[in-house]
C-alpha positions as CSV (number, residue, x, y, z in Angstrom):
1,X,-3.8,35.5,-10.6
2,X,-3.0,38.1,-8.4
3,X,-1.0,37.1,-4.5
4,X,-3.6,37.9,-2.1
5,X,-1.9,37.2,2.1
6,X,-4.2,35.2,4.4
7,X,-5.6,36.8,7.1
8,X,-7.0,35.8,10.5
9,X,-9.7,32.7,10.5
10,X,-13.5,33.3,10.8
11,X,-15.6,31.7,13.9
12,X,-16.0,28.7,11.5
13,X,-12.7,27.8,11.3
14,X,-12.7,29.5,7.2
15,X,-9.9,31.9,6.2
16,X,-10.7,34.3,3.5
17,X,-9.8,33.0,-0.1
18,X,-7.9,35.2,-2.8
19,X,-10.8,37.2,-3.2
20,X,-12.3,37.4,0.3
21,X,-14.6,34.8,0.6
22,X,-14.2,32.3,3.1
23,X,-12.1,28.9,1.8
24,X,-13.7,26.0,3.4
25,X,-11.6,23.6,5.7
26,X,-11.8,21.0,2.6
27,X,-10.5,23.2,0.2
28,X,-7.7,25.0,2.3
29,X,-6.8,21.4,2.7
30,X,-6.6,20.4,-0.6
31,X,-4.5,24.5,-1.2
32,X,-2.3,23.0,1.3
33,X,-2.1,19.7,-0.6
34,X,-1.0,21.5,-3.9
35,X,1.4,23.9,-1.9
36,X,3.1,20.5,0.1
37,X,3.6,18.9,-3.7
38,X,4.8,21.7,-5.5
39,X,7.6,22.8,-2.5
40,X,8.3,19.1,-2.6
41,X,9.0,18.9,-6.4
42,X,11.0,22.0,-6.1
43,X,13.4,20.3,-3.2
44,X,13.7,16.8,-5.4
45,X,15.0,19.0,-8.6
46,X,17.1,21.5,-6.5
47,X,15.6,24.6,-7.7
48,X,15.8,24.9,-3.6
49,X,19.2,23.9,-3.0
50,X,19.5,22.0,0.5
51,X,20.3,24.5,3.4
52,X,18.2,26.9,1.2
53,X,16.0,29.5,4.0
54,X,12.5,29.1,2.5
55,X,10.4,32.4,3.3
56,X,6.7,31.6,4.1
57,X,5.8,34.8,2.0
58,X,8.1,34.4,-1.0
59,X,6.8,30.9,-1.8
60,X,3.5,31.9,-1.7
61,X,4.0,34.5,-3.8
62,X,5.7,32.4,-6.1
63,X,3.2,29.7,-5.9
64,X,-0.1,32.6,-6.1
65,X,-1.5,31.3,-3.1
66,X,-2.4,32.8,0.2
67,X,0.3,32.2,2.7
68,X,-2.0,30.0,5.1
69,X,-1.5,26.5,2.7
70,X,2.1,27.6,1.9
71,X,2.7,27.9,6.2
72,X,0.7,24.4,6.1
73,X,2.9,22.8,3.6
74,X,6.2,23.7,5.3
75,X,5.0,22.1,8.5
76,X,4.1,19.1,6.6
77,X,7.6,19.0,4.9
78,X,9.3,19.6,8.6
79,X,7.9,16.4,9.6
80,X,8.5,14.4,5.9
81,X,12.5,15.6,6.8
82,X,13.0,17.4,3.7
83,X,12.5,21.0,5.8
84,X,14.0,21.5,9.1
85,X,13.4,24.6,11.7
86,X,15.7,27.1,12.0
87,X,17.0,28.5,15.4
88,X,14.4,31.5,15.9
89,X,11.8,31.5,13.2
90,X,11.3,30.0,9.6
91,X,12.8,26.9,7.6
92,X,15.2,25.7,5.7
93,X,16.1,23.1,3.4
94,X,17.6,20.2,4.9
95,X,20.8,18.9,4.2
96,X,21.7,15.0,4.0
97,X,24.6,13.9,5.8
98,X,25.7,10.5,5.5
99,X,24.2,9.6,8.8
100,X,20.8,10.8,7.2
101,X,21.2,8.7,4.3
102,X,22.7,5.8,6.2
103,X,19.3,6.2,8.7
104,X,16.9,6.4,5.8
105,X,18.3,3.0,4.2
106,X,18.0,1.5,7.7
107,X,14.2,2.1,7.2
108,X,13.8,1.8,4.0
109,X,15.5,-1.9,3.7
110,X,13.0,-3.8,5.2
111,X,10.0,-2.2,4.1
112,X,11.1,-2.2,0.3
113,X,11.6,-6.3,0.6
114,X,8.2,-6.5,2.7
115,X,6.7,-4.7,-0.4
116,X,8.0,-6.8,-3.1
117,X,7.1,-10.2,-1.0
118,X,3.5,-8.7,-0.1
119,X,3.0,-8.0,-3.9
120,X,3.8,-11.0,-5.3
121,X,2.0,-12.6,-2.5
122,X,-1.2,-10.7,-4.4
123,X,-0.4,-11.5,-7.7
124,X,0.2,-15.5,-6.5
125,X,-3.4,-15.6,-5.0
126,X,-4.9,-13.8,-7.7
127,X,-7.4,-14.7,-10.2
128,X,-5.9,-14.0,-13.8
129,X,-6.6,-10.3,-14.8
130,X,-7.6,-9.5,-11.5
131,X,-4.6,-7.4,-10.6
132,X,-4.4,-3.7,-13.3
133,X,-1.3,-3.2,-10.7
134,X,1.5,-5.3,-12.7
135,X,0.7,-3.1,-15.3
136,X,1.0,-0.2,-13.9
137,X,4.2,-1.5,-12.2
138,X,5.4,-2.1,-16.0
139,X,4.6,1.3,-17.3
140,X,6.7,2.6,-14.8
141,X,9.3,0.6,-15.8
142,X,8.9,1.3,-19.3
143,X,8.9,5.5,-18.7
144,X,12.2,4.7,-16.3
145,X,14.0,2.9,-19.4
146,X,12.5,5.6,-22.4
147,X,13.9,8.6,-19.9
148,X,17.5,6.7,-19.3
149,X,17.7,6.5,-23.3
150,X,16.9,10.0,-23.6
151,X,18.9,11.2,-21.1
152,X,16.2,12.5,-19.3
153,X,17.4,12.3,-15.2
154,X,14.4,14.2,-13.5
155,X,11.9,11.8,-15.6
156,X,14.0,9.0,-15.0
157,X,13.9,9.7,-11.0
158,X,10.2,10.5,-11.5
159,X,9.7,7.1,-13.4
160,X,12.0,5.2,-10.6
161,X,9.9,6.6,-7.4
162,X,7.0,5.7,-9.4
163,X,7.6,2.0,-9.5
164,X,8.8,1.8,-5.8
165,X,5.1,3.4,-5.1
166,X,3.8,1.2,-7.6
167,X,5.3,-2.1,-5.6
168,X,3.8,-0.4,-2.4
169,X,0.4,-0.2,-4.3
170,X,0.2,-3.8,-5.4
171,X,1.1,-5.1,-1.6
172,X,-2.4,-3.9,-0.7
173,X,-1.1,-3.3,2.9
174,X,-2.8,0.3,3.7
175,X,-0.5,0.5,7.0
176,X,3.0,0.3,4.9
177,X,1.7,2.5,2.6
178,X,1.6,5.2,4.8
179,X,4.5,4.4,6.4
180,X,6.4,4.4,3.5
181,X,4.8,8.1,2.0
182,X,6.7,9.4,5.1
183,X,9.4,8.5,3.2
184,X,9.1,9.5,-0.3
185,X,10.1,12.6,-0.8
186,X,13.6,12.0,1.2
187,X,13.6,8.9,-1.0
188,X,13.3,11.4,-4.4
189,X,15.5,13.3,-3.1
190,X,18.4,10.9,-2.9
191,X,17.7,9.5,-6.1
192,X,18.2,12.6,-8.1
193,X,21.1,13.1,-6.1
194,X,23.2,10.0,-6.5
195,X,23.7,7.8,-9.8
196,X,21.1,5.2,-11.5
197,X,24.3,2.5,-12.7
198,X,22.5,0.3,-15.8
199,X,22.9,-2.7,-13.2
200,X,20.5,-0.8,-11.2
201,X,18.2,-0.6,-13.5
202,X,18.5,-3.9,-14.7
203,X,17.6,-5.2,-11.4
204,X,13.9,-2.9,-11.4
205,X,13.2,-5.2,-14.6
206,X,14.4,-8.5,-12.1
207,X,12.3,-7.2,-9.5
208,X,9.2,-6.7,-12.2
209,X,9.6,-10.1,-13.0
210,X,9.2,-12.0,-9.8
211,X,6.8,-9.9,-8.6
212,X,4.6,-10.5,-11.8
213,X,5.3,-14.0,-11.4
214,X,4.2,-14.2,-8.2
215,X,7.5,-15.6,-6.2
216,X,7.8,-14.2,-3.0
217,X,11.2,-15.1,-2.1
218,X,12.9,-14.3,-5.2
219,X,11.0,-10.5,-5.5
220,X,12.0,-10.3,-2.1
221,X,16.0,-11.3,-2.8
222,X,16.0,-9.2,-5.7
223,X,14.8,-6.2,-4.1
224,X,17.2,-6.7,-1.2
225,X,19.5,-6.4,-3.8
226,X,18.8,-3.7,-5.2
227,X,18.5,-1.7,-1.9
228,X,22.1,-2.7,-0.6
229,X,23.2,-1.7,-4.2
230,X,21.3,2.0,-4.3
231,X,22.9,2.3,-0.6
232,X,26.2,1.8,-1.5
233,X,26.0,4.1,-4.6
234,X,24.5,6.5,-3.1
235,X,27.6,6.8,-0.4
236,X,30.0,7.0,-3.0
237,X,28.4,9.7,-5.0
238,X,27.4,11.7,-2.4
239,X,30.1,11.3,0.2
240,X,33.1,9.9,-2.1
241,X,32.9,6.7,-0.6
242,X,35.4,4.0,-2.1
């Protein structure tokens, strides 16, 4: 498939599609969709190292799309904080300093424990059988565990953002969920860059329990736990903490 560059919209708001024809507003959306995950992926697994300049027209080409989705995407990443402006024109991957990561823990604290409570909240008021979402949560935890046998560390990180969106899922609070996809791909960022300790995962299995058990206070311990734990790892391996 051939690169094609966007040109100027039409009256109804259409831009002409790799062939000419006019893409829909739908469509373009769903383009930029595509272009927003596949930049994203390609941050989380370093192929674009942070403080990387990404060049509207190179990643299209790379991705064979028309540059309108790709210029859509990196707008979308700028406000997700895994892009940041530079100075006079274009982007660039952005780097985590420790107040970053420090910040994004800050945030992330409460809403994690609010999710785990909320969830088992669900699966406490439930009917039996009437929540797929435990196990869901459980596959997750089960690709997490087959990728750390195998050595595996971008499935593994895959696998571990997975169950933290999984817990998110099963709260069944729509407003947190959006909140916390603001978050997410700084979130899979840090954890392919720091260490996953066995304790760690250990304590996903913990939090899996309660949850699936329906205890509120005890999914919500754990996964307080388990926060302050991925905090403090993450400061040592990233910034040499003792």
């Amino acid at each position: 498939m051939a690169y094609v560059a966007g040109s100027s919209a039409g009256r109804d708001g259409t831009r002409p599609g790799p062939r000419g024809e006019d893409v829909p507003p739908a469509e373009r959306t769903s383009l930029s969709a595509r272009a927003r995950n596949a930049v994203r992926q390609r941050i989380v697994d370093r192929r674009y190292p942070q403080g990387a300049r990404l060049v509207e027209r190179e990643v299209a080409e790379e991705l064979r799309m028309s540059r309108v989705p790709v210029r859509e995407a990196l707008r979308a990443l700028v406000g997700e904080g895994l892009l940041e402006l530079l100075p006079h024109s274009g982007v660039r991957v952005r780097r985590l300093e420790r107040a970053d990561v420090e910040h994004l823990y800050e945030v992330w604290e409460p809403l994690a424990v609010q999710a785990s409570r909320l969830a088992a909240r669900r699966v406490a008021r439930a009917a039996p059988g009437e929540l797929p979402g435990t196990a869901t949560l459980r596959s997750s935890l089960d690709r997490a565990e087959q990728a750390a046998r195998a050595d595996e560390g971008a499935r593994e990180v895959a696998a571990h953002t997975a169950f933290h969106e999984d817990i998110v899922a099963l709260s069944g609070n729509p407003m947190l969920a959006r909140t916390m996809e603001q978050l997410s791909g700084q979130l899979q960022l840090l954890f392919g860059m720091r260490e996953e300790p066995e304790h760690m995962r250990a304590q996903h299995a913990v939090m899996f329990r309660y949850i699936a058990a329906g205890d509120e206070e005890s999914a919500a311990a754990s996964t307080l736990l388990h926060v302050r734990d991925s905090r403090t790892v993450a400061l040592r391996s990233l910034f040499d903490d003792a």
